[in-house]
C-alpha positions as CSV (number, residue, x, y, z in Angstrom):
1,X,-197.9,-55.6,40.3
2,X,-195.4,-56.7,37.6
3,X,-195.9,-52.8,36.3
4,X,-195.1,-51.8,40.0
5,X,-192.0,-53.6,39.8
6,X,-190.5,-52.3,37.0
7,X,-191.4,-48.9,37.5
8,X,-189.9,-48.6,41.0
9,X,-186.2,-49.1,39.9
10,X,-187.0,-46.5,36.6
11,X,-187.7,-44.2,39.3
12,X,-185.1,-44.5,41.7
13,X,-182.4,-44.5,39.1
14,X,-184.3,-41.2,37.5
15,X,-183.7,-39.7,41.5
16,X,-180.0,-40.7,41.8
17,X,-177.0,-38.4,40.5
18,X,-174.9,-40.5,38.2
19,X,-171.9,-42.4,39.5
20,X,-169.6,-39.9,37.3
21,X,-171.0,-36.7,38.1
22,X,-168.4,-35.7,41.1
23,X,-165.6,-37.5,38.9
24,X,-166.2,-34.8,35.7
25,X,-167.0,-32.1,38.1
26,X,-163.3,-32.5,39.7
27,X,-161.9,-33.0,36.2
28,X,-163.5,-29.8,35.2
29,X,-162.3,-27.7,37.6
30,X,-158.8,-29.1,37.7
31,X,-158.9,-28.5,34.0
32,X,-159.8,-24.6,34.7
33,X,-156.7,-24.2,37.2
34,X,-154.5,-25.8,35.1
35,X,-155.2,-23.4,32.3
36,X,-155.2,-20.6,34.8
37,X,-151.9,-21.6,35.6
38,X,-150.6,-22.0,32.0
39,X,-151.9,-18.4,31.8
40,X,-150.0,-16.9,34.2
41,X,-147.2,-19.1,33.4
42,X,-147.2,-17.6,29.6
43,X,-148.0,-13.9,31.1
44,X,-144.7,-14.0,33.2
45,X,-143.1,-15.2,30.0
46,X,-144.3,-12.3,27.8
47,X,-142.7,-10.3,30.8
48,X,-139.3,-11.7,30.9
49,X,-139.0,-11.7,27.0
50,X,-140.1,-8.0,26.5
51,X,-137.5,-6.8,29.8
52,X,-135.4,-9.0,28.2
53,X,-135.6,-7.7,24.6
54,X,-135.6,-4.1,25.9
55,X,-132.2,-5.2,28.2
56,X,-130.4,-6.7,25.0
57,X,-131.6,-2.8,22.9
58,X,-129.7,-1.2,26.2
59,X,-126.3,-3.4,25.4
60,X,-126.6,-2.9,21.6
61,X,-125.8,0.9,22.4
62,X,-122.1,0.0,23.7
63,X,-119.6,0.3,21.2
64,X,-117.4,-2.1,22.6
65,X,-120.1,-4.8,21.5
66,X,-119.7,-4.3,18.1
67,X,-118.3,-7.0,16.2
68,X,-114.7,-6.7,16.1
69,X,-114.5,-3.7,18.5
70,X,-113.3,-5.2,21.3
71,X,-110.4,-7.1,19.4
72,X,-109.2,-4.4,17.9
73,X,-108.7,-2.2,20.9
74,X,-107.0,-5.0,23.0
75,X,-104.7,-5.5,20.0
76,X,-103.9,-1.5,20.4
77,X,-103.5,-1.7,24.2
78,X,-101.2,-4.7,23.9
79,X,-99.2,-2.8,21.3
80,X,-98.2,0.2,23.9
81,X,-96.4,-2.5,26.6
82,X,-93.4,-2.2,26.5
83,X,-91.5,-5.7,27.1
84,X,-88.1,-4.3,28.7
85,X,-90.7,-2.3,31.2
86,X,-93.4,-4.2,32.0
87,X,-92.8,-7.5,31.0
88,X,-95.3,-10.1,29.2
89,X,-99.2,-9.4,29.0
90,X,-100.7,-12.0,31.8
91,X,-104.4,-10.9,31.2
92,X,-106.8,-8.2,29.8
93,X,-110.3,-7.1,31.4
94,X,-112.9,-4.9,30.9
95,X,-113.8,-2.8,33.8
96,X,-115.7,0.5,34.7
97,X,-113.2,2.8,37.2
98,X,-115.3,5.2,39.8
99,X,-113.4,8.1,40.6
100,X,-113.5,10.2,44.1
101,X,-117.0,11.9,43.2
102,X,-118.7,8.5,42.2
103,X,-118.6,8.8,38.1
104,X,-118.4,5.9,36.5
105,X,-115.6,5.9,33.4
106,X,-115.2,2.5,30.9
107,X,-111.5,1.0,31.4
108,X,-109.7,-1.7,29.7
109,X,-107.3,-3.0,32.6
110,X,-103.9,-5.2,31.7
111,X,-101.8,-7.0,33.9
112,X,-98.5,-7.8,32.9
113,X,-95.6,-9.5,34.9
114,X,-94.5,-5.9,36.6
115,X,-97.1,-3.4,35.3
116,X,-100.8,-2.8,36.3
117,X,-102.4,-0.8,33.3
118,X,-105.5,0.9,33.6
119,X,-106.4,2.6,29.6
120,X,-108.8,5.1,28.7
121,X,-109.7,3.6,25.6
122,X,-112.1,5.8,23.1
123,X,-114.1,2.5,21.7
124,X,-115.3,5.0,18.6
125,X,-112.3,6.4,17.4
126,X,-110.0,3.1,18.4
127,X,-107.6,5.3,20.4
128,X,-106.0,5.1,23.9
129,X,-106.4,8.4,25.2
130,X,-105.0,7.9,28.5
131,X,-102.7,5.5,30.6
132,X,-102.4,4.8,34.4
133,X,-99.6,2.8,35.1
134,X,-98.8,0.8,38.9
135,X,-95.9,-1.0,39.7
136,X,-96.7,-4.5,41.5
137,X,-94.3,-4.0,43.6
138,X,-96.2,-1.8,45.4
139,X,-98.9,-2.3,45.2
140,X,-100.0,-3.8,49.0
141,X,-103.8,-4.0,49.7
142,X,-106.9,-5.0,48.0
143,X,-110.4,-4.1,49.6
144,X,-113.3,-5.5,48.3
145,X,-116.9,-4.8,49.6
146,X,-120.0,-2.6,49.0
147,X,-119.8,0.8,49.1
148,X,-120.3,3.1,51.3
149,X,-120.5,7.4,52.1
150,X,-120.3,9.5,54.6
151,X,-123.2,10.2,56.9
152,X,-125.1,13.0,55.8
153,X,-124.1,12.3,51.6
154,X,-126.7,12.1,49.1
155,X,-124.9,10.0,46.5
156,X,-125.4,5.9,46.8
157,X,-124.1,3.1,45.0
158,X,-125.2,-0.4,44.4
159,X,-122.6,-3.5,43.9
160,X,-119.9,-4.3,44.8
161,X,-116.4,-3.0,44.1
162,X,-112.5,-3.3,44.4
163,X,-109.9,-0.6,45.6
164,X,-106.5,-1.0,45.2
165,X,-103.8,0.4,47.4
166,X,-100.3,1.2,46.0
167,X,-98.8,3.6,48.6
168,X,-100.5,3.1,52.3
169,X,-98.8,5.8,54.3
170,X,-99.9,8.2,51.5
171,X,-103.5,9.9,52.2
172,X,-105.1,12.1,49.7
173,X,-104.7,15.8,50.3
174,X,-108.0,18.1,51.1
175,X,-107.5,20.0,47.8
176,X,-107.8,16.3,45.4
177,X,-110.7,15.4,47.5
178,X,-112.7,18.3,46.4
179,X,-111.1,18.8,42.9
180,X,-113.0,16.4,40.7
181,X,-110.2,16.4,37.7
182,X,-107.7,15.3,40.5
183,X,-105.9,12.1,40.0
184,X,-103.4,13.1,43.1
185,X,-104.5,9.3,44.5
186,X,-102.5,6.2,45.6
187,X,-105.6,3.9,44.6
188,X,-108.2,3.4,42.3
189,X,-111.3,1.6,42.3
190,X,-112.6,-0.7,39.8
191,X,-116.1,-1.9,39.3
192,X,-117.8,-5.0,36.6
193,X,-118.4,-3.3,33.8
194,X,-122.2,-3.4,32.4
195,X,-122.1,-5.5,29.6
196,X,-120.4,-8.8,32.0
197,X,-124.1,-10.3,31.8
198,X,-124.6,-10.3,27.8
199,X,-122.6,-13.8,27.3
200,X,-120.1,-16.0,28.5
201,X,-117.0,-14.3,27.1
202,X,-117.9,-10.7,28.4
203,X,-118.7,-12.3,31.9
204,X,-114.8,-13.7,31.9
205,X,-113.8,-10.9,30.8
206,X,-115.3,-8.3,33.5
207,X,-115.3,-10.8,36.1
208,X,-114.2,-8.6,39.2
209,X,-113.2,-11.7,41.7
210,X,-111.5,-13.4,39.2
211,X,-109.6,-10.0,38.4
212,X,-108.6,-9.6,42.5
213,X,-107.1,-12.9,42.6
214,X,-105.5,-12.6,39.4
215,X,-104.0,-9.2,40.2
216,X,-102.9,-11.0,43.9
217,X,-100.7,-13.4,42.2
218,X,-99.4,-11.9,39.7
219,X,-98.2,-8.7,42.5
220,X,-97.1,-10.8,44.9
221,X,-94.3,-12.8,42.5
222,X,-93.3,-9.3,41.6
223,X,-92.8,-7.9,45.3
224,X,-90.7,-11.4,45.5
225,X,-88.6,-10.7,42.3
226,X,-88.1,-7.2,43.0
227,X,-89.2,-5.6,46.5
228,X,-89.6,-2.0,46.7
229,X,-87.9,-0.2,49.3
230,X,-89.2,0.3,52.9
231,X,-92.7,-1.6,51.7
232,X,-93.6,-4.8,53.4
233,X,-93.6,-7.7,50.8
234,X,-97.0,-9.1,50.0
235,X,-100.6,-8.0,49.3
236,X,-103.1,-7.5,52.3
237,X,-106.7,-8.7,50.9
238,X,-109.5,-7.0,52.8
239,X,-113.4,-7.4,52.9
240,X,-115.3,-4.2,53.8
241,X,-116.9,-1.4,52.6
242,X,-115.2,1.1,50.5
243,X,-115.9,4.1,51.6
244,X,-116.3,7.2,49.0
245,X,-116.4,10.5,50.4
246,X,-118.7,12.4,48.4
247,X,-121.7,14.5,49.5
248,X,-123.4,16.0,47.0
249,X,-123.3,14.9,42.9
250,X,-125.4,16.0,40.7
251,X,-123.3,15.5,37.9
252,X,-122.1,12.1,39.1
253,X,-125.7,11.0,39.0
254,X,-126.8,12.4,35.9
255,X,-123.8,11.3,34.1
256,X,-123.7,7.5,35.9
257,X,-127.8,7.3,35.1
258,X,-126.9,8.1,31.2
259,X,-124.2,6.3,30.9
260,X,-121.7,9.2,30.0
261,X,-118.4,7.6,31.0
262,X,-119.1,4.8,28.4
263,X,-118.6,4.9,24.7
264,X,-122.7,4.6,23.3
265,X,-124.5,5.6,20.5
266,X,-127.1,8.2,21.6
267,X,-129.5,8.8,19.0
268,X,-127.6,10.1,16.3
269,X,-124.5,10.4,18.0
270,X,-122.1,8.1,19.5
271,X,-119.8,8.8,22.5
């Protein structure tokens, strides 16, 4: 009997799971998702550090982010305002300017006290090649939106952009719509230029709201200190679309995929 009794509890123990069992088989499996997780977790991190490294190769082609570049060609820009004309530099950007058949074209953009500049700056050579100048006087509306084309147009653009107005009862003849050297037109429209996202100091600098309020100021204290004739003082501010009227532009979208309005080193060359 006293054998019975001991082997009776031998044997139930021997036929019961152990206490833990359920405990370690939950542990286990929470330890599998977990590293499942930390896998996935790593695998979007190889991701984002290889677009990212391939991102920061893309910006290393601009010229204007070479060290010193972009110093040196504001000090040349700020060297051809002329004080007597255009008064004191209030601020410099770096834009990108889209012309009437959607190419894109790198800009350094000053405000001064009277003057809107708009340079065509050759970041390679360190030389202005070109100079748009706008009285703020009149200038008298800013529209700022996506874009947009006409119906049937095969060109798109993404973004957003700014348009500025300097001459309202003016409208672009048919001839400058369809010659793609014209400049015959009272606007222009400006656009962030690609680099704003590399730091800090390039995001101030190409920072396109910033740059509309800015520009708003500074023209409406010159339409108060000297108002042109027959214009309405002050500066309309618009959201819509801006509306480019291209249809078809091959060359537009070769030359805005490739970069070809910005100065970049392109294998062995640099442009």
């Amino acid at each position: 009997m006293a054998t019975e009794e001991k082997g009776t509890p031998a044997e139930q123990s021997q036929l019961s799971p152990p206490t833990g069992a359920p405990q370690d088989s939950e542990r286990a499996k929470d330890a599998e998702e977990l590293q499942s997780a930390c896998a996935t977790v790593r695998a979007k991190l190889d991701k984002l550090s290889a677009e990212s490294s391939l991102m920061n190769f893309k910006f290393k082609k601009f010229f204007v982010l070479r060290p010193g570049t972009l110093n040196q060609a504001i000090k040349d820009v700020e060297a051809l305002v002329k004080k007597e004309e255009d008064g004191n530099v209030q601020s410099v950007w770096l834009m990108a300017e889209v012309d009437h058949w959607n190419n894109e074209k790198e800009r350094l953009v000053v405000i001064t006290d009277n003057t809107l500049m708009i340079f065509k700056y050759d970041f390679v050579m360190f030389l202005c090649e070109q100079i748009q100048k706008i009285s703020l006087n009149y200038v008298d509306r800013l529209v700022h939106g996506t874009f947009n084309f006409p119906k049937h147009s095969l060109l798109k653009r993404e973004g957003e952009g700014l348009r500025i107005y300097w001459d309202r009862m003016r409208d672009p003849s048919f001839t400058s719509k369809w010659n793609p050297f014209s400049v015959d037109f009272p606007y222009t429209t400006l656009i962030s230029h690609p680099v704003s996202s590399i730091n800090d100091t390039f995001a101030s600098l190409c920072d396109l709201h910033k740059f509309r309020e800015h520009l708003k100021v500074v023209a409406e204290k010159a339409h108060a200190r000297n108002p042109a004739p027959g214009k309405a003082n002050g500066v309309t501010v618009l959201n819509q679309p801006i509306t480019i009227e291209a249809y078809v532009g091959a060359m537009s979208f070769l030359g805005n995929q490739n970069k070809l309005g910005y100065a970049m080193a392109r294998g062995g060359l640099g442009f």
